[in-house]
LODODREN-522041 format. One line per field, with one value per residue (C-alpha): residue number from 1; x, y, z. Coordinates in nm, 2 decimals, padded with zeros to 4 digits. Example, Ala and Ser with C-alpha at 12.3 -4.5 7.8 and 13.67 -1.06 7.14 Angstrom:
# LODODREN-522041
n	(1|2)
X	(01.23|01.37)
Y	(-00.45|-00.11)
Z	(00.78|00.71)
END
This chain:
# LODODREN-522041
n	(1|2|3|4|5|6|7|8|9|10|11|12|13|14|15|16|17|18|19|20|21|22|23|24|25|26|27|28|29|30|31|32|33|34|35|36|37|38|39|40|41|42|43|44|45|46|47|48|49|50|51|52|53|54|55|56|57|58|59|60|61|62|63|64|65|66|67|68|69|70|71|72|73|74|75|76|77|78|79|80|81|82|83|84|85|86|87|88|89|90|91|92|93|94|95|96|97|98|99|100|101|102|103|104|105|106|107|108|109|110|111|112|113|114|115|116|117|118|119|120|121|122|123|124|125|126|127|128|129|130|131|132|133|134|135|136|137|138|139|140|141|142|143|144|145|146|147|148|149|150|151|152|153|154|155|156|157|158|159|160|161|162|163|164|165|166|167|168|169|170|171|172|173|174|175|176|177|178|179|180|181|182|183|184|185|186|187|188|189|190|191|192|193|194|195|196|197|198|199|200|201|202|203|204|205|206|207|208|209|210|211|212|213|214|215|216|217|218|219|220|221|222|223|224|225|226|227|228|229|230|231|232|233|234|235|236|237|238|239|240|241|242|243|244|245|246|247|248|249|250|251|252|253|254|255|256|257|258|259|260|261|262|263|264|265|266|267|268|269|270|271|272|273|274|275|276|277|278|279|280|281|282|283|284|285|286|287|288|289|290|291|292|293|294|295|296|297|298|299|300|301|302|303|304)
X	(00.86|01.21|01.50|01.59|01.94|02.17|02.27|02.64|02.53|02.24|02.18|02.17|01.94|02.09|01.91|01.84|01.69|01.54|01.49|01.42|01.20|00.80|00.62|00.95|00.87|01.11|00.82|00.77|01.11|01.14|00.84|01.01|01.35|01.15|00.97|01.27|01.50|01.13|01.07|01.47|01.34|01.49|01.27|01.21|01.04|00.93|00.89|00.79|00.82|00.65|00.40|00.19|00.29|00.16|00.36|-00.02|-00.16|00.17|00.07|-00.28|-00.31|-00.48|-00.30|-00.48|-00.19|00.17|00.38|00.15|00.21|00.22|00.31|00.55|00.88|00.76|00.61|00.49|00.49|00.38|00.48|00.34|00.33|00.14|00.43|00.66|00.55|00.50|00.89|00.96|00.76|00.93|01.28|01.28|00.89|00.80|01.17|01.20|00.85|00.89|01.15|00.98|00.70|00.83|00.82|00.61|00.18|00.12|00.04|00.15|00.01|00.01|00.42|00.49|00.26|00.44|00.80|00.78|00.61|00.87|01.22|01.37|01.48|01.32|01.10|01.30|01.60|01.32|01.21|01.60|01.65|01.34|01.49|01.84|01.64|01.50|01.80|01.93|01.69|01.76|01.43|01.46|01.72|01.65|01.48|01.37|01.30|01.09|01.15|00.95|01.01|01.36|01.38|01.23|01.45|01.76|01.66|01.75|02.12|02.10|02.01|02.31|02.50|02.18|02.26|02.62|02.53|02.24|02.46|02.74|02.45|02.27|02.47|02.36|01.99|01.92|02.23|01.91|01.68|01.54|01.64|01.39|01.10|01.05|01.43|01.56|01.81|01.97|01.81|02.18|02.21|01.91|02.04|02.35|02.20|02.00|02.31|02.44|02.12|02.17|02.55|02.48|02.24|02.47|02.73|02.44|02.32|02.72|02.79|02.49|02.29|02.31|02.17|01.97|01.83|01.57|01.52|01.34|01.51|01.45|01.54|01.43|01.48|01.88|01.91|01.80|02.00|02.35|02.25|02.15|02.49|02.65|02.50|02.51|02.89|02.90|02.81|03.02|02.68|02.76|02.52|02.53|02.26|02.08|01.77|01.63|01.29|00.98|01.24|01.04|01.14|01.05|00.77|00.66|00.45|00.59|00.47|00.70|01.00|00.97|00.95|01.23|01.47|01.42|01.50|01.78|01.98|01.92|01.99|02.34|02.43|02.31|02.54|02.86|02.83|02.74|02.96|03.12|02.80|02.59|02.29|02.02|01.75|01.34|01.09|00.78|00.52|00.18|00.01|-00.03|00.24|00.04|00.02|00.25|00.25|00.34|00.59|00.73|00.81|01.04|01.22|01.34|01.51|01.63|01.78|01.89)
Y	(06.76|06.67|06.66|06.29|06.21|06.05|05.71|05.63|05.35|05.37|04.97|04.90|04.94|04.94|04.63|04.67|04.34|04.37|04.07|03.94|03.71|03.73|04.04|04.24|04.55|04.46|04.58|04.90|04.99|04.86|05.06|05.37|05.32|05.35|05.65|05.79|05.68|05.82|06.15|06.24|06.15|05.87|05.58|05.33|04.97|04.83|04.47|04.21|03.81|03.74|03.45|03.67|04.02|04.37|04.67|04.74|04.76|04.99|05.20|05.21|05.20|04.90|04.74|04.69|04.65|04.54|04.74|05.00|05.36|05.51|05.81|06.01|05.78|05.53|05.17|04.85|04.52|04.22|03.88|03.55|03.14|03.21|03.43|03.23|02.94|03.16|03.19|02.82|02.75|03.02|02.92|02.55|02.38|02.24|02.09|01.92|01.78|01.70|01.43|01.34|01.28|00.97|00.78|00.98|00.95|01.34|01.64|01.96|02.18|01.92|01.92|02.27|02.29|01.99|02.09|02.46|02.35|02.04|02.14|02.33|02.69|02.69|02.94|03.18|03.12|03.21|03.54|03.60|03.56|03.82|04.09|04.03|04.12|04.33|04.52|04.49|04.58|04.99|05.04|05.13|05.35|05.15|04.82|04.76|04.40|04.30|03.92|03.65|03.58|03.47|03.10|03.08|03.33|03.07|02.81|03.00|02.97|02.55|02.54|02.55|02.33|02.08|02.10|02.03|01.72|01.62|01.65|01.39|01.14|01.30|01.13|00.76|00.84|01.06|00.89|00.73|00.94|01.11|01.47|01.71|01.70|02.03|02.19|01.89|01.95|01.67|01.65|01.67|01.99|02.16|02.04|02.20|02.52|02.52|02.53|02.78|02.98|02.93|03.03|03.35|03.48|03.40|03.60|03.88|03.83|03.84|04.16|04.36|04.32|04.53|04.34|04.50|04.33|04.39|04.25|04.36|04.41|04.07|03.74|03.53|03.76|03.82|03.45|03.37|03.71|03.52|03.22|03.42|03.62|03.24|03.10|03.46|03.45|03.08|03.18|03.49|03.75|04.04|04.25|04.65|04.74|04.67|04.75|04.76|04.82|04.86|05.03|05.14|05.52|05.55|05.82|05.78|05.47|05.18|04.93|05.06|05.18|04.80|04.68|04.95|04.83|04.46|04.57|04.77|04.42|04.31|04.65|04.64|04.30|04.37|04.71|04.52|04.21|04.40|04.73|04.70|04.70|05.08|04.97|05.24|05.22|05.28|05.36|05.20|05.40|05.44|05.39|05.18|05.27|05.32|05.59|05.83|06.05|05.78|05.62|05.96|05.94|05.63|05.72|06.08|05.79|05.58|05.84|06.10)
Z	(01.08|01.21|01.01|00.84|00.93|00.68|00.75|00.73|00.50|00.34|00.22|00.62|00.93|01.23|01.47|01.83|01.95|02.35|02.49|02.86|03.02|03.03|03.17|03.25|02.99|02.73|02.50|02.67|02.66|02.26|02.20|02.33|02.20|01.86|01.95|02.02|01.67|01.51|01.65|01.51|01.15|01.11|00.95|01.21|01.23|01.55|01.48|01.73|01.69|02.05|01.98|02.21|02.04|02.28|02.03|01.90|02.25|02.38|02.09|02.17|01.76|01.60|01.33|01.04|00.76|00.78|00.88|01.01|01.05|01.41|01.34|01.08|01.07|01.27|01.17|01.42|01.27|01.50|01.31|01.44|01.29|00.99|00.92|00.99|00.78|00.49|00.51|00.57|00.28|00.06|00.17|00.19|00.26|-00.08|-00.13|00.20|00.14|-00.20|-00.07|00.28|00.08|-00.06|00.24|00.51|00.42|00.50|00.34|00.29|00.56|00.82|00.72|00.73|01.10|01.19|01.09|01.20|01.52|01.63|01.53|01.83|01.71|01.38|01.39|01.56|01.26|01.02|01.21|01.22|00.87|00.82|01.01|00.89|00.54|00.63|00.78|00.42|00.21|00.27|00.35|00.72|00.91|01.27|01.32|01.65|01.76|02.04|02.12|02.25|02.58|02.62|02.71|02.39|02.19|02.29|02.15|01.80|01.91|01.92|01.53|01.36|01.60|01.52|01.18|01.20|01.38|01.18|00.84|01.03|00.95|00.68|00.39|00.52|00.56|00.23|-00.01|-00.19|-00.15|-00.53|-00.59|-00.52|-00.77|-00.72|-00.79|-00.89|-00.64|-00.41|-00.08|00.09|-00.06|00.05|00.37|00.33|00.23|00.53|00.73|00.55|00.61|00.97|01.00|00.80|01.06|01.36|01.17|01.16|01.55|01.64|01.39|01.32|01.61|01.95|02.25|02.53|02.80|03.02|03.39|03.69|04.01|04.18|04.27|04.02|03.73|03.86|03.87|03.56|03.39|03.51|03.27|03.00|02.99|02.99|02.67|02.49|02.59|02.40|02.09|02.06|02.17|02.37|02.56|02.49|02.72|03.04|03.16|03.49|03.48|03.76|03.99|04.30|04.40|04.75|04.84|05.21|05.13|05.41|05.18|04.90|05.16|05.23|04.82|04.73|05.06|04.89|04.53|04.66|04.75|04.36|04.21|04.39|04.23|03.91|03.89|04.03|03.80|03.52|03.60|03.24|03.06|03.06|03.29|03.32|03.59|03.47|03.77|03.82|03.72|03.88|03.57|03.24|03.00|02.67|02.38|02.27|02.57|02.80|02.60|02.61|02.96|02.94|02.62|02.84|03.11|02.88|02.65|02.92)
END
């Protein structure tokens, strides 16, 4: 059994959230990071909010509890809507509806389907505000979060700004509405706690939270990756890491000199427009990575 190393603070988790856009092997490359925080001792939580979560099938390991134990420190947790409603409903579901209720003919799962489903960025605030607790609850020396597919993840990043504009209005539309039945707390209120829900986890993305993303070496994917660094720069984000994944290494095949001579063109941009940011390069390997031993393989390149 390895040694456990002692965390500088012991109340905390460091986060590592890897995101990128669909099918790049941002959950690979999570999955290994993991492995590799693990296999030093340290107690380590690979937790993914993808809609469409794959950490079980990396894993090759079923999950029949959450978290589940992989093996020794390490523990995969794949979270999806039903989650994510439980934690509207804890934070804020029966008081919104208590007061929608007075004027809207719905009930209470239809609500919480329909609220969690419609408003843009709401369930990835609630996933945030899950990891940021569990970061704090001193449960977990690392906590490794796998993302859904980034187009969606961005949309987290428009919710407080929604707020703020929704609350400009808010006094005229709920001034007489009835205090929650519920709390018994004014509706405005709940409002403004929401608010203050969604500035705290910005200040945890923007403080606690190292960025790493992952691309592949081609057009569309370095495209998009300019974009992504422009809205991360707009709300104060700052990538740590990039990852270049399914990197062709040439072996006398002409149809891979001919892939690899293309990727070359897009591996040269992405080091020069990134050259302040570590960028570390993973091959593309001729098999399926899954299970420990394969997993293995990418933590050695990305932790050389």
């Amino acid at each position: 059994m390895p040694h456990t190393k002692k965390r500088p603070d012991s109340s905390k988790a460091s986060v590592t959230m890897f995101s990128g856009k669909g099918g790049v092997g941002k959950t690979t490359c999570a999955a290994a990071t993991a492995l590799h925080y693990a296999s030093s001792g340290q107690k380590t939580l690979a937790i993914s909010t993808d809609a469409t979560p794959s950490l079980s099938h990396i894993f090759a390991r079923p999950v029949f509890e959450k978290p589940q134990m992989i093996k020794d420190s390490l523990y995969i947790n794949e979270l999806g809507v039903d989650e994510v409603e439980e934690m509207w409903d804890i934070k804020f579901g029966k008081e919104v509806y208590d007061v929608f209720s007075t004027f809207v003919a719905i009930d209470y799962p239809q609500f919480v389907e329909f609220t969690t489903s419609i408003l843009p960025g709401l369930s990835d605030e609630f996933m945030v505000d899950y990891i940021r607790e569990l970061s704090l609850a001193g449960d977990w020396d690392n906590v490794i979060w796998d993302t859904a597919p980034l187009g969606q993840t961005l949309t987290l990043f428009q919710t407080p700004a929604m707020l703020v504009e929704h609350l400009k209005l808010a006094p005229r539309v709920y001034a007489r509405l009835k205090v929650s039945n519920i709390s018994r707390e004014p509706i405005l209120d709940i409002i403004r706690r929401w608010q203050k829900l969604s500035a705290d986890e910005m200040a945890f993305l923007r403080k606690r939270v190292k960025f790493v993303l992952v691309t592949i070496p081609e057009a569309l994917a370095v495209e998009q990756l300019e974009s992504v660094f422009v809205q991360l720069c707009r709300y104060g984000l700052q990538v740590e890491q990039l990852i270049i994944n399914n990197v062709i290494k040439v072996d006398g095949s002409e149809f891979l000199k001919t892939k690899a001579a293309q990727q070359k063109r897009y591996l040269n941009i992405i080091h020069e427009r990134y050259a302040d940011i570590p960028v570390v390069e993973v091959p593309l390997f001729p098999y399926e990575l899954t299970g420990w031993d394969r997993l293995k393989e990418v933590e050695r390149i990305l932790f050389l």
